[in-house]
RODOTOR-393182 format. One record per residue: x negated, y, z of N, C-alpha, C in turn; residue in three letters. Coordinates in steps of 0.05 Angstrom, whole numbers, padded with zeros to 5 digits, always signed. Layout:
REM residues N
XYZXYZXYZala/...
//
This chain:
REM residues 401
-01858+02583+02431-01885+02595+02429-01894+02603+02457unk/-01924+02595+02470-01933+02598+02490-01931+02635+02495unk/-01935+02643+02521-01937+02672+02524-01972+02670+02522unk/-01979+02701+02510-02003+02698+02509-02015+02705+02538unk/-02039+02694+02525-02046+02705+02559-02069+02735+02539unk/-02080+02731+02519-02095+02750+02508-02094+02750+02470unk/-02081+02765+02459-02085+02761+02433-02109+02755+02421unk/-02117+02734+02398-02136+02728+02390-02149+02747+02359unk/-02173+02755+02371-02188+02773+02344-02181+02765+02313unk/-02177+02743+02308-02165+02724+02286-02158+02691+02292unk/-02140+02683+02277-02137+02660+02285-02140+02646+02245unk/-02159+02626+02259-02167+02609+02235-02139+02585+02223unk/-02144+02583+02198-02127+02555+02189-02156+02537+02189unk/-02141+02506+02193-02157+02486+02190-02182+02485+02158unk/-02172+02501+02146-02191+02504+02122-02207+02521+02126unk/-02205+02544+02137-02216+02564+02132-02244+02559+02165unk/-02229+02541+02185-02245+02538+02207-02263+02513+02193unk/-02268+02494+02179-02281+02474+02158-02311+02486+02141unk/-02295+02503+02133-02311+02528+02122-02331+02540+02135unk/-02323+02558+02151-02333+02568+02168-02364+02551+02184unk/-02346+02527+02193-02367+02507+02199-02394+02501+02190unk/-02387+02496+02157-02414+02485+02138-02424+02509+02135unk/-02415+02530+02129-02430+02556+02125-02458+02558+02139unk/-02461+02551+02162-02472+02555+02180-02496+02523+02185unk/-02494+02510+02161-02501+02480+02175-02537+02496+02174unk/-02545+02504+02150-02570+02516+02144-02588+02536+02165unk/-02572+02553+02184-02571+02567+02191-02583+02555+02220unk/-02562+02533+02227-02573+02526+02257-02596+02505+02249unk/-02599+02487+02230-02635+02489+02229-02655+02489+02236unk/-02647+02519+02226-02683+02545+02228-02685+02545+02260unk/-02655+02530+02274-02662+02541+02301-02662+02517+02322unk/-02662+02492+02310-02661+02465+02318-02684+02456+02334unk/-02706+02473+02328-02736+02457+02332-02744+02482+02359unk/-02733+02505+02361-02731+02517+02379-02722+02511+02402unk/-02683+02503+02396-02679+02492+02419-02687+02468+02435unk/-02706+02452+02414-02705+02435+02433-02741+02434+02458unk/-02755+02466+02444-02770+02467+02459-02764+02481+02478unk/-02750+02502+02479-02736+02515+02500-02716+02499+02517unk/-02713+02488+02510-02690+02457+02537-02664+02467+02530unk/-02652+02488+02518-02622+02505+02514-02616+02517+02487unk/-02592+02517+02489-02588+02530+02461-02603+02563+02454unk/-02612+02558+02430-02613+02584+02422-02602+02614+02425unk/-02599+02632+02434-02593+02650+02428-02572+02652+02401unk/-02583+02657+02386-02578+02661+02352-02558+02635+02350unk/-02561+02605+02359-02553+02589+02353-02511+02590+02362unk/-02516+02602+02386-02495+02607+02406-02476+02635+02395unk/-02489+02651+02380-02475+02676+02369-02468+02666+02342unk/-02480+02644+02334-02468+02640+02300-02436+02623+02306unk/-02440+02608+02329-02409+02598+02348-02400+02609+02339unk/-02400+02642+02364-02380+02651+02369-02364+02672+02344unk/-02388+02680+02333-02385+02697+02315-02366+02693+02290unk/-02367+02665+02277-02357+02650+02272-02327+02636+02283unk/-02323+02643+02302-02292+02637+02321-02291+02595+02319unk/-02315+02598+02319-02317+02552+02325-02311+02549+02350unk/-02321+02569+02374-02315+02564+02396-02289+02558+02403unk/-02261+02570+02393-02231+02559+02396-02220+02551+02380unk/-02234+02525+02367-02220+02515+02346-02192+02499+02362unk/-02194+02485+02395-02181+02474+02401-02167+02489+02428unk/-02180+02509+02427-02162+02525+02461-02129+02541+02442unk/-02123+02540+02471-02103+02541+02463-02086+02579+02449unk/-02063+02576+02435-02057+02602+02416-02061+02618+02452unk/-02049+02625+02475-02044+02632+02493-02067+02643+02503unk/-02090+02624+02504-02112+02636+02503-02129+02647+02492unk/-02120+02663+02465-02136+02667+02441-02146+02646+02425unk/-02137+02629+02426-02144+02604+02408-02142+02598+02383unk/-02151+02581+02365-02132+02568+02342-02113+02548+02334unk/-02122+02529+02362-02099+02510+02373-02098+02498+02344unk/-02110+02486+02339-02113+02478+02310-02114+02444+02322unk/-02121+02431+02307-02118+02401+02319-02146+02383+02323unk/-02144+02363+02329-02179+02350+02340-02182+02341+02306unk/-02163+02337+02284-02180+02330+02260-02198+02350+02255unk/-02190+02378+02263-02195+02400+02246-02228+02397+02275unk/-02218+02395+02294-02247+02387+02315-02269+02371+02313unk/-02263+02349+02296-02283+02332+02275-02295+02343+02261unk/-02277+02365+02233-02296+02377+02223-02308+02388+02227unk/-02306+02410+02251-02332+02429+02250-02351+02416+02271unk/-02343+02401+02286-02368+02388+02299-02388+02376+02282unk/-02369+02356+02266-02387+02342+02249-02409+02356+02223unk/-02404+02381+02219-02409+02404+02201-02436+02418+02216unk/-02428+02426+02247-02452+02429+02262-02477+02419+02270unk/-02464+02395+02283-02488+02369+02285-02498+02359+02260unk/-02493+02367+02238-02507+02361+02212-02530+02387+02220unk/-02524+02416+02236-02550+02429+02228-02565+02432+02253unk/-02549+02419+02271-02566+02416+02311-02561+02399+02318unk/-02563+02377+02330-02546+02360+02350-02541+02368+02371unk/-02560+02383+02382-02559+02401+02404-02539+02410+02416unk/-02531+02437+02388-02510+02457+02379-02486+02440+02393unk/-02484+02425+02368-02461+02401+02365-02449+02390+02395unk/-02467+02382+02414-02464+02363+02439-02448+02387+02451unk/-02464+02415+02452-02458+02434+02475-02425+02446+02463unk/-02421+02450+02436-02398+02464+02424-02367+02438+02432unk/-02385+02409+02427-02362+02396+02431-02350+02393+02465unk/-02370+02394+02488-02360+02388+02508-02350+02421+02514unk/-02352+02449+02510-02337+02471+02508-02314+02467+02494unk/-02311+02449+02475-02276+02457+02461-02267+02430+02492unk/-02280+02421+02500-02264+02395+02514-02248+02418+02543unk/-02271+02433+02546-02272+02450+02558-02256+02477+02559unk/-02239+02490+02536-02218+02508+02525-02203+02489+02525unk/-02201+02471+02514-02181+02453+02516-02162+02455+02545unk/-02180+02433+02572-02167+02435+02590-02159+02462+02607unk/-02178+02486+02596-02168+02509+02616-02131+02514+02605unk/-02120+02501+02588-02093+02500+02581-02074+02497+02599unk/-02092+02479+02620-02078+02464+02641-02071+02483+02662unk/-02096+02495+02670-02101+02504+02698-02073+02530+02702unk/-02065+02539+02712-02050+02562+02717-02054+02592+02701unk/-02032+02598+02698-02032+02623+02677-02053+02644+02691unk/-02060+02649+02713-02071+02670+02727-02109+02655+02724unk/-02100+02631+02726-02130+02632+02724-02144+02630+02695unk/-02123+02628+02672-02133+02633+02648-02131+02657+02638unk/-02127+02680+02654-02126+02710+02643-02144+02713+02657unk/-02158+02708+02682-02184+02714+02694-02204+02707+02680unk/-02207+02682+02659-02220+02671+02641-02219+02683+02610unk/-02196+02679+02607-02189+02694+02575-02180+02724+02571unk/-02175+02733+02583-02161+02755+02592-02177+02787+02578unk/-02210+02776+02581-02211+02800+02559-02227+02803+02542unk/-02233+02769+02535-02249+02759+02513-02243+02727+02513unk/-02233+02724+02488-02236+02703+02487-02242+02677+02474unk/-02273+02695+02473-02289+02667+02462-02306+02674+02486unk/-02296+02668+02510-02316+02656+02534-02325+02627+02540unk/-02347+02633+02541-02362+02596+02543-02341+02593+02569unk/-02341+02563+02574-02331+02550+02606-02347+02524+02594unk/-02365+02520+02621-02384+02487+02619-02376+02476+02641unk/-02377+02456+02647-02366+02443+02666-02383+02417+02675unk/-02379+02400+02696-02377+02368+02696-02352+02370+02724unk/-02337+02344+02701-02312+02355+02711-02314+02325+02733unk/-02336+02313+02731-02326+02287+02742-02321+02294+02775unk/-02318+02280+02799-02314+02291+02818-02333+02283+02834unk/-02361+02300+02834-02387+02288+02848-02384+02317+02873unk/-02371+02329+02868-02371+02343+02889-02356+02345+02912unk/-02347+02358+02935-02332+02356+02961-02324+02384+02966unk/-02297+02390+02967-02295+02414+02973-02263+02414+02994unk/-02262+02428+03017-02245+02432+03043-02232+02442+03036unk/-02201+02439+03038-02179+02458+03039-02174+02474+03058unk/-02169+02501+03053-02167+02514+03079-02138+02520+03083unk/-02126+02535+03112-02106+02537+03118-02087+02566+03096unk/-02114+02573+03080-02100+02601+03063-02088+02589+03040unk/-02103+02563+03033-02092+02551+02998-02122+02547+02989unk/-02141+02566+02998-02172+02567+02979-02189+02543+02990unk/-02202+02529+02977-02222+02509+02977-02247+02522+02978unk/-02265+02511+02996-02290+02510+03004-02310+02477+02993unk/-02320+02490+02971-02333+02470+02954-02366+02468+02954unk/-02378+02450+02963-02398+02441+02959-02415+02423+02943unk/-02438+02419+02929-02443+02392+02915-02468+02406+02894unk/-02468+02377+02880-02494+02381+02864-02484+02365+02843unk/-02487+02377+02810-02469+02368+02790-02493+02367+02768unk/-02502+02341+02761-02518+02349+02738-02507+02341+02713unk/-02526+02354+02692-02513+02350+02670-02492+02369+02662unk/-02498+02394+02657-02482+02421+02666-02484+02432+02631unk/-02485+02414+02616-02482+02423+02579-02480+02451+02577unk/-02501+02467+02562-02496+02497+02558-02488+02522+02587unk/-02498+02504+02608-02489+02524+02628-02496+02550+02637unk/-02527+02558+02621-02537+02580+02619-02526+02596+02600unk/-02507+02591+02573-02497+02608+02565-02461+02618+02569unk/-02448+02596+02594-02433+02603+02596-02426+02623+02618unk/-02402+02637+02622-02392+02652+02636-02378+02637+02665unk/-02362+02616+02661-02344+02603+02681-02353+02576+02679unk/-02355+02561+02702-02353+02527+02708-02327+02520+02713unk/-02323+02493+02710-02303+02471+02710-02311+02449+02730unk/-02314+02445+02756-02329+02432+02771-02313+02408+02782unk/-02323+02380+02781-02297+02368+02803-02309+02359+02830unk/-02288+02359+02848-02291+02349+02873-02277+02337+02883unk/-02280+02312+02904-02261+02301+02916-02256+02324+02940unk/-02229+02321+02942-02212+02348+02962-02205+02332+02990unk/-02209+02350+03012-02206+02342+03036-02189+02356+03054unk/-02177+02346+03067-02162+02374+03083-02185+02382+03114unk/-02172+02397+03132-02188+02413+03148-02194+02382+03174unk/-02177+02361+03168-02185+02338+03195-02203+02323+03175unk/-02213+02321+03152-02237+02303+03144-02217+02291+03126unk/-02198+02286+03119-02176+02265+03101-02171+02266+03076unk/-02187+02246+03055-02189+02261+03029-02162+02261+03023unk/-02155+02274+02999-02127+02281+02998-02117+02289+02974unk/-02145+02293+02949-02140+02292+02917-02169+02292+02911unk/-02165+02288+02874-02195+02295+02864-02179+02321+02847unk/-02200+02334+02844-02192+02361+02826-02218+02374+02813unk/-02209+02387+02799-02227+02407+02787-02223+02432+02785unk/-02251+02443+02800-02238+02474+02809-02258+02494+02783unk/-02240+02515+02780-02254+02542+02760-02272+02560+02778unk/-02299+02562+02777-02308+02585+02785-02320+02599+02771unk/-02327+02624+02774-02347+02639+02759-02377+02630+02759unk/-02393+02626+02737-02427+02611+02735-02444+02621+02755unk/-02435+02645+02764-02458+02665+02784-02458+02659+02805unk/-02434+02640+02816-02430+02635+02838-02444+02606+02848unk/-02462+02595+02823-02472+02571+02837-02507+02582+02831unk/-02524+02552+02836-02549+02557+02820-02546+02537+02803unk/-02555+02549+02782-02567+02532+02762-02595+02528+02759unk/-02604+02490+02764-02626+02479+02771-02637+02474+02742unk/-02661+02484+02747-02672+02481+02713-02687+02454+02714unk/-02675+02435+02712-02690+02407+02711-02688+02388+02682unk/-02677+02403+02667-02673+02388+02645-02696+02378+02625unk/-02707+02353+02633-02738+02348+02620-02721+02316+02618unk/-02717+02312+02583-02707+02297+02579-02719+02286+02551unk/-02712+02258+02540-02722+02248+02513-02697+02245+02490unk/-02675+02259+02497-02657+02260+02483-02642+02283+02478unk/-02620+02297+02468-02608+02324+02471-02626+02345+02491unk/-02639+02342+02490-02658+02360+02496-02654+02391+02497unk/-02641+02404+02477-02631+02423+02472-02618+02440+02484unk/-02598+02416+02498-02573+02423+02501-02566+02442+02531unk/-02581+02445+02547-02594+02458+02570-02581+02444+02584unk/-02572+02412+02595-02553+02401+02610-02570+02405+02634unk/-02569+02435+02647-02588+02427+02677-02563+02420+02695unk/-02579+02418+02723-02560+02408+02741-02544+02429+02751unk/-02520+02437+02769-02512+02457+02781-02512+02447+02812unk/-02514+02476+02824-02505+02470+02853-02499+02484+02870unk/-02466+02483+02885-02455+02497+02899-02460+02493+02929unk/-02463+02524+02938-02461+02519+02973-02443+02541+02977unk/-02416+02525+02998-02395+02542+03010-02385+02573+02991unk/-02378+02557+02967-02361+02577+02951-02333+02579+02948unk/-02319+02606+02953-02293+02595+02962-02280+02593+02938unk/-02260+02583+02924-02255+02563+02909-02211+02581+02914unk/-02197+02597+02905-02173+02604+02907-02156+02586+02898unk/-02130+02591+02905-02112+02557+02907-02105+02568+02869unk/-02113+02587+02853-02098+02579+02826-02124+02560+02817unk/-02148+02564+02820-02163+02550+02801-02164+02528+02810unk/-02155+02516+02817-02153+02483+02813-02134+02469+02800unk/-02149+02446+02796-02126+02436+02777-02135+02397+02779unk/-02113+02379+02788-02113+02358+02805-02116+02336+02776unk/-02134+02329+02784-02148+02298+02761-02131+02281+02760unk/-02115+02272+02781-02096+02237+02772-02077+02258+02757unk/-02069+02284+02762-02046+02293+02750-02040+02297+02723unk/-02074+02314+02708-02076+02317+02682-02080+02284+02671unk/-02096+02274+02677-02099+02247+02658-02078+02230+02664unk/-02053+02229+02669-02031+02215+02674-02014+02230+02656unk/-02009+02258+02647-01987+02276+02637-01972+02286+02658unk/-01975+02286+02684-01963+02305+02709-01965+02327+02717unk/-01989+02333+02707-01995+02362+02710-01970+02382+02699unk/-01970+02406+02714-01946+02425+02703-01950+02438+02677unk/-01967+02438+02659-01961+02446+02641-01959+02424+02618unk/-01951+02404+02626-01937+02383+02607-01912+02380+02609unk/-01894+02393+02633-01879+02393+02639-01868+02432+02628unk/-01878+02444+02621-01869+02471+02618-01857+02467+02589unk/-01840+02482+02588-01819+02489+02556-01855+02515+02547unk/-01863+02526+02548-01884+02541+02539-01910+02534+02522unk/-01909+02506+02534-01943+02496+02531-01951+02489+02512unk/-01964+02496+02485-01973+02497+02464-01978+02464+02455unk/-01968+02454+02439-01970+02429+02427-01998+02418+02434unk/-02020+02424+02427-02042+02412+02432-02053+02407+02462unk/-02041+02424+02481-02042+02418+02504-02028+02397+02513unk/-02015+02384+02500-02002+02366+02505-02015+02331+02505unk/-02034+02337+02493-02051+02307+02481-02052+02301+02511unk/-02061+02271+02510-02066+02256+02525-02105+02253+02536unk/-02107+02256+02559-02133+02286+02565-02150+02255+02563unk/-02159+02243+02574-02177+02215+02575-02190+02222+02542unk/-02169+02211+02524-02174+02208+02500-02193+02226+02492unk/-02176+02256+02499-02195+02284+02490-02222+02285+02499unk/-02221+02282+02529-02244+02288+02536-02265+02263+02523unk/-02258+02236+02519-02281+02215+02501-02289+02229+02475unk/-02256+02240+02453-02278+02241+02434-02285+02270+02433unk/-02287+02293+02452-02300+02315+02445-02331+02305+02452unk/-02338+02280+02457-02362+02276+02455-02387+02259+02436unk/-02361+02250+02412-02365+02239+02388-02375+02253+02361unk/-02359+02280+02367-02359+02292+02328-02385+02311+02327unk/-02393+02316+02346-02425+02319+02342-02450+02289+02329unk/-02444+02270+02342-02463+02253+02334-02460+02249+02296unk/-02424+02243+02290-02425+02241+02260-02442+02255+02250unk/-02442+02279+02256-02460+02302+02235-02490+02297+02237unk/-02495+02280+02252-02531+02287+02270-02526+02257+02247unk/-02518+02238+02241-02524+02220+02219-02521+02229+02197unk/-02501+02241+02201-02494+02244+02161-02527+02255+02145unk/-02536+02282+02172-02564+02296+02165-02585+02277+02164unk/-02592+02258+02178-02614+02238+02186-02606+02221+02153unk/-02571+02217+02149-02571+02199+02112-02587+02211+02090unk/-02587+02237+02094-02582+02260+02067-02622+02258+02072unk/-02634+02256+02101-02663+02268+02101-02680+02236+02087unk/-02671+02212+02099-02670+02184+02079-02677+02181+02057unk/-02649+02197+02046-02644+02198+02016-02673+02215+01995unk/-02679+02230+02017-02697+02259+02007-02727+02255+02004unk/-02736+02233+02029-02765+02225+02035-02770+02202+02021unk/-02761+02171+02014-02767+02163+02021-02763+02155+01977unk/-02745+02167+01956-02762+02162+01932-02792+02172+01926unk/-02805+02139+01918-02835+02143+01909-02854+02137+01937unk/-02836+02135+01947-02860+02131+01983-02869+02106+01973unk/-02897+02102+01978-02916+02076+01980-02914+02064+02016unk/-02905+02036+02003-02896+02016+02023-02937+02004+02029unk/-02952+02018+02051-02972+02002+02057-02982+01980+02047unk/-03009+01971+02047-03005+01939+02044-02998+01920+02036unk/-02975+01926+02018-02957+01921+01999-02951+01911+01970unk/-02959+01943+01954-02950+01946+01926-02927+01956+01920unk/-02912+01962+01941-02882+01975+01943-02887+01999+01937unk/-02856+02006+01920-02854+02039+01929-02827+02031+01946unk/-02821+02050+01957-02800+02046+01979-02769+02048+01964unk/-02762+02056+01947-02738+02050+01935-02735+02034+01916unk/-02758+02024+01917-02755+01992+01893-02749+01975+01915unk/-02760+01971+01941-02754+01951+01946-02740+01937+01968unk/-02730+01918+01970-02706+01910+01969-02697+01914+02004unk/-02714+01915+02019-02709+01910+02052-02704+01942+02051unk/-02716+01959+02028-02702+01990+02041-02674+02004+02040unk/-02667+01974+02004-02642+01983+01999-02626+01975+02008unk/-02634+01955+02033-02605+01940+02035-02598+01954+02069unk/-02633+01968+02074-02624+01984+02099-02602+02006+02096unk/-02613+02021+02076-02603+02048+02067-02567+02036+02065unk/-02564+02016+02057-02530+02011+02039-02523+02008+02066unk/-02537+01991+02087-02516+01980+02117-02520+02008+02131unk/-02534+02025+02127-02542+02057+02143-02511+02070+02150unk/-02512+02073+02110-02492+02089+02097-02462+02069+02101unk/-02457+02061+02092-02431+02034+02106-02425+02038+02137unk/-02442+02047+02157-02445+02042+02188-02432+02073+02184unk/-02440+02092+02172-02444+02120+02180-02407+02120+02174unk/-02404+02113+02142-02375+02114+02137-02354+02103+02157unk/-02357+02080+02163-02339+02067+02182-02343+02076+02203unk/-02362+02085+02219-02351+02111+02239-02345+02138+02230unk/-02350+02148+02216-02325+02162+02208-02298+02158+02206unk/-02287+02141+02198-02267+02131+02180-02251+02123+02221unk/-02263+02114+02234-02252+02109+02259-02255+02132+02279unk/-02264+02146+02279-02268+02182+02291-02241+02199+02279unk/-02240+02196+02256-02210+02213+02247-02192+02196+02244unk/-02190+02166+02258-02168+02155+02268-02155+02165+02286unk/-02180+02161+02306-02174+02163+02340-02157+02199+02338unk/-02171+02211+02326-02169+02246+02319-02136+02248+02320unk/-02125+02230+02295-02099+02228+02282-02082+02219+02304unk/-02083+02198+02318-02068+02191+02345-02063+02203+02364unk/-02092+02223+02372-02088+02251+02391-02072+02267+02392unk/-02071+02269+02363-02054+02287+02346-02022+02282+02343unk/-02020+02258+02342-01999+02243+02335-01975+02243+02359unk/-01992+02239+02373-01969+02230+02402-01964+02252+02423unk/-01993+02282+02412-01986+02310+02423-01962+02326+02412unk/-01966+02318+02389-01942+02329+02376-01918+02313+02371unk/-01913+02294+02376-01887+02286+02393-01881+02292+02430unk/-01894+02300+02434-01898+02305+02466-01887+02275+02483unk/-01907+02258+02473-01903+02233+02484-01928+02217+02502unk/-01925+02199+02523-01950+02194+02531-01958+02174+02513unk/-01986+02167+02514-01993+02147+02489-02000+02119+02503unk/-01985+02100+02484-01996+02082+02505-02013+02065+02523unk/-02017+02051+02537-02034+02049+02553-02065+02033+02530unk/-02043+02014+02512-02065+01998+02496-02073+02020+02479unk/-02062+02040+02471-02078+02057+02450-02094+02074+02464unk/-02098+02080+02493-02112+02097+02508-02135+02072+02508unk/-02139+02048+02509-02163+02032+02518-02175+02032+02487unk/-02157+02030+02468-02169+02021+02438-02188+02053+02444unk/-02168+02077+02439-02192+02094+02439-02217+02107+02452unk/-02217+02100+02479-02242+02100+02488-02259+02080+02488unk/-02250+02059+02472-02271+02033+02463-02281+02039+02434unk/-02270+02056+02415-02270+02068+02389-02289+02090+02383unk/-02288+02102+02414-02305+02122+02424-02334+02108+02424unk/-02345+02091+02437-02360+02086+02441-02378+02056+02416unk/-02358+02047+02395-02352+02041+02378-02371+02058+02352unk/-02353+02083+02352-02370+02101+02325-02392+02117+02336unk/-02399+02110+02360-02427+02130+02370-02448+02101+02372unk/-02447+02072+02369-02464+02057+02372-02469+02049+02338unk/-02451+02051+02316-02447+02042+02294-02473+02060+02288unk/-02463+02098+02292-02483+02123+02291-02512+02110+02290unk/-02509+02104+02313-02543+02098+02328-02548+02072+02316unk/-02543+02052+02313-02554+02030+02288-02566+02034+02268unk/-02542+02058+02253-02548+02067+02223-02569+02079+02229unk/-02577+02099+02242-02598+02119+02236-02633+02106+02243unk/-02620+02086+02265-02652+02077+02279-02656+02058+02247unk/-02640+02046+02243-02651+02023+02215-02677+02056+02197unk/-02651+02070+02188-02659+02091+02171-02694+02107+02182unk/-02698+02109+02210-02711+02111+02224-02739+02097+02217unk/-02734+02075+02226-02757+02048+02218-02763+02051+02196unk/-02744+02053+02173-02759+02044+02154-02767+02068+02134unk/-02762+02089+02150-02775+02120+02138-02809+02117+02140unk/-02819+02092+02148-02840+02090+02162-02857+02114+02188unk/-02882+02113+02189-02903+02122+02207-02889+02153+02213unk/-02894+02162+02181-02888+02192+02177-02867+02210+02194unk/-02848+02182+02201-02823+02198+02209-02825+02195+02241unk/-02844+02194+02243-02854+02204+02277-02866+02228+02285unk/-02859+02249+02266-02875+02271+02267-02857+02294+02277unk/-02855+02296+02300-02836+02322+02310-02829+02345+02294unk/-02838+02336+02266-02828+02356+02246-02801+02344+02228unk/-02807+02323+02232-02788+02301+02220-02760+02299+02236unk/-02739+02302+02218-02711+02304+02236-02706+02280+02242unk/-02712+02252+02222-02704+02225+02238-02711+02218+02268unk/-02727+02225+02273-02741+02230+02305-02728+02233+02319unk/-02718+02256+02322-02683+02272+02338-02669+02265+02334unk/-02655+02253+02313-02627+02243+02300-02627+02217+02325unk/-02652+02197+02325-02653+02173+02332-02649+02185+02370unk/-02665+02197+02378-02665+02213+02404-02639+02226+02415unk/-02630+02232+02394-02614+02254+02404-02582+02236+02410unk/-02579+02207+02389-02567+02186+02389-02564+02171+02415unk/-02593+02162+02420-02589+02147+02445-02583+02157+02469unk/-02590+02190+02470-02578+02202+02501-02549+02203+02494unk/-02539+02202+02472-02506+02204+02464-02497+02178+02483unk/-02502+02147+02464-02495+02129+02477-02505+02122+02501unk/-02510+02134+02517-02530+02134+02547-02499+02153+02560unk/-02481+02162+02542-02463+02191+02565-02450+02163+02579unk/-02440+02163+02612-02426+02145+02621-02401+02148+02610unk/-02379+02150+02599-02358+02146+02580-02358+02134+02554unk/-02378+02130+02548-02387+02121+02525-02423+02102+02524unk/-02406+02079+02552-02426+02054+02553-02415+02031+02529unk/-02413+02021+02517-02404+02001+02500-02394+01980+02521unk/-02410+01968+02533-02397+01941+02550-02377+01953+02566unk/-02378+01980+02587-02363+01988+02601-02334+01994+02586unk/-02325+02000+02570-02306+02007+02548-02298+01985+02536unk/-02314+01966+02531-02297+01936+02525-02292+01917+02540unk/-02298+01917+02562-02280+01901+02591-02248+01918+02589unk/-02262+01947+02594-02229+01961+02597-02211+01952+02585unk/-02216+01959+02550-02205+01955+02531-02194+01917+02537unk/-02208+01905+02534-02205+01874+02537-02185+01863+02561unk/-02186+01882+02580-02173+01876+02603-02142+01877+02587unk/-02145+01906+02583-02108+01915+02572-02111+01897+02550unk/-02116+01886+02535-02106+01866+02508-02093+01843+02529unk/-02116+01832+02549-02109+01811+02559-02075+01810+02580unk/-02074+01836+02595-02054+01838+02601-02057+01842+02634unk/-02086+01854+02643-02096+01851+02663-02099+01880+02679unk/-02088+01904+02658-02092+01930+02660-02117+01937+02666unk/-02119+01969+02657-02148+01976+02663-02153+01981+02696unk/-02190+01976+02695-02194+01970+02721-02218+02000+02731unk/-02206+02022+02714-02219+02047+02713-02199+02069+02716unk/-02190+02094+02727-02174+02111+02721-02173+02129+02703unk/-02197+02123+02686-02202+02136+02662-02202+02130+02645unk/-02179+02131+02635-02176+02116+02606-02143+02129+02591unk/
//
């Protein structure tokens, strides 16, 4: 059993965190059409989180967590993004987010968890930034990070940079922890998709950066990092991070269909087909949309709590996974978020005119879809070369995977 770093207010079972989830699908809603005029999550939207304990469905027991598993991370994403997509986008890249602070050093997760812990941490962990090592241990980090998911309501960033020493010589990529106050956050987020989600840009000038909060990129996504190596480290910290970080960006979109099936189902008996003589559920081009919608929506599901199960599978053997099951699942990834976006645009179209009315959820469902498959981890062609490479025997030609 890990040492804590902070006891947790309650710790959920996978049922009771499921629960918890749908409770709430109604709720975020009333607050859906808000966030997406305000560019960020709601207020209200962000306290039904935390309040609720969704925020650590996947950080770890050490850190007040529930350390519960990514099936149990499917459900309540997918439970959420049934009542925001928004919600959904910003809650899933935060558990991606509790997740890796597992990694970083015990001192810098008691500076984080230490006396709450359901603290947001937002991040972009990719390494667009540059930060100097100095002769003390502390990094001097600079850069401009957009795409900063929920960064107005968090407390701490997760930032990456390529690392340099003091002669100019790069020398790692990493990702360093700082506190949110310490950068600006650029309010540029004027977008046609997740809109909600407040992804503004961030940007650091000469913040010093202490040698615990970093934590070295080839190391975690390989299994080198030291707490894969510790007798302490809580089973779920153990997964294989590539995988994690793809699908904490999936089990939001399920829910943003399943809602867009159910609103389908709701509008469209008795609708008069224009021009026609149709009503819309007599006839036949609606039903055979609706059946390939629903079929698309299932089989990405059905492949989302695959990928979930393997995460799961090979963390709790404390094994690395292998290389072909690391390409299947970030091609799987990008797989049940295009299947998503098929189903819903068909369902979309043939909601007809009406469902262009910013009151209308197919609108967003379809919007909120395409900025999904637009995230660079989840390009379809980029993910099936990878994938295709390792079948062929050619290895991947990405370090992310």
């Amino acid at each position: 059993m890990p040492t804590p770093i902070v006891a947790a207010t309650e710790t959920l079972t996978a049922e009771e965190i499921k629960a918890r989830a749908e409770s709430i699908i109604e709720d975020l809603k009333q607050y859906a059409d808000q966030a997406e005029a305000d560019r960020r999550l709601c207020r209200e939207s962000v306290e039904l989180i935390k309040n609720n304990g969704l925020l650590r469905t996947v950080q770890p027991k050490s850190c007040g967590g529930h350390e519960l598993s990514f099936r149990s991370y499917i459900d309540v994403l997918a439970a959420v993004g049934e009542g925001c997509g928004a919600t959904a986008w910003v809650l899933g890249v935060w558990h991606a987010h509790s997740w890796l602070m597992g990694h970083f050093p015990k001192q810098a997760q008691q500076e984080v968890y230490g006396e709450n812990p359901d603290t947001f941490v937002s991040a972009v962990i990719a390494p667009r930034g540059k930060a100097i090592r100095q002769d003390d241990g502390s990094y001097i980090l600079n850069g401009f990070w957009p795409f900063g998911s929920g960064c107005e309501h968090s407390q701490w960033l997760i930032l990456g940079a390529e690392i340099f020493d003091e002669s100019g010589e790069m020398i790692d990529e990493a990702d360093l922890l700082l506190p949110t106050g310490d950068v600006e956050i650029r309010d540029d987020w004027f977008v046609a998709g997740l809109q909600g989600t407040g992804s503004n840009s961030l940007v650091a000038r000469d913040v010093r950066v202490p040698s615990h909060r970093y934590l070295s990129i080839p190391q975690y996504t390989e299994r080198e990092a030291p707490a894969y190596k510790a007798e302490d480290t809580g089973w779920l910290t153990l997964s294989q991070a590539v995988p994690v970080l793809a699908i904490c960006l999936v089990g939001g979109a399920l829910g943003v269909a399943r809602a867009a099936l159910k609103e389908f189902k709701k509008i469209v008996p008795g609708k008069n087909i224009p021009y026609t003589g149709h009503i819309a559920d007599d006839w036949i081009p609606v039903q055979v949309a609706l059946g390939s919608a629903a079929a698309e929506i299932h089989a990405a599901e059905l492949v989302t709590y695959k990928m979930a199960d393997d995460i799961d599978h090979y963390a709790r053997l404390n094994e690395a996974m292998p290389m072909e099951t690391r390409g299947r699942i970030r091609m799987d990834c990008c797989l049940s978020v295009k299947m998503l976006l098929d189903a819903v645009d068909k369902l979309f179209l043939y909601a007809g005119a009406s469902a262009l009315s910013l009151r209308n959820t197919l609108q967003r469902a379809s919007r909120d879809l395409h900025a999904t498959n637009m995230h660079a981890l989840l390009i379809y062609d980029a993910s099936a070369e990878i994938y295709g490479r390792i079948l062929l025997g050619k290895g991947s030609n990405s370090p992310v995977i």
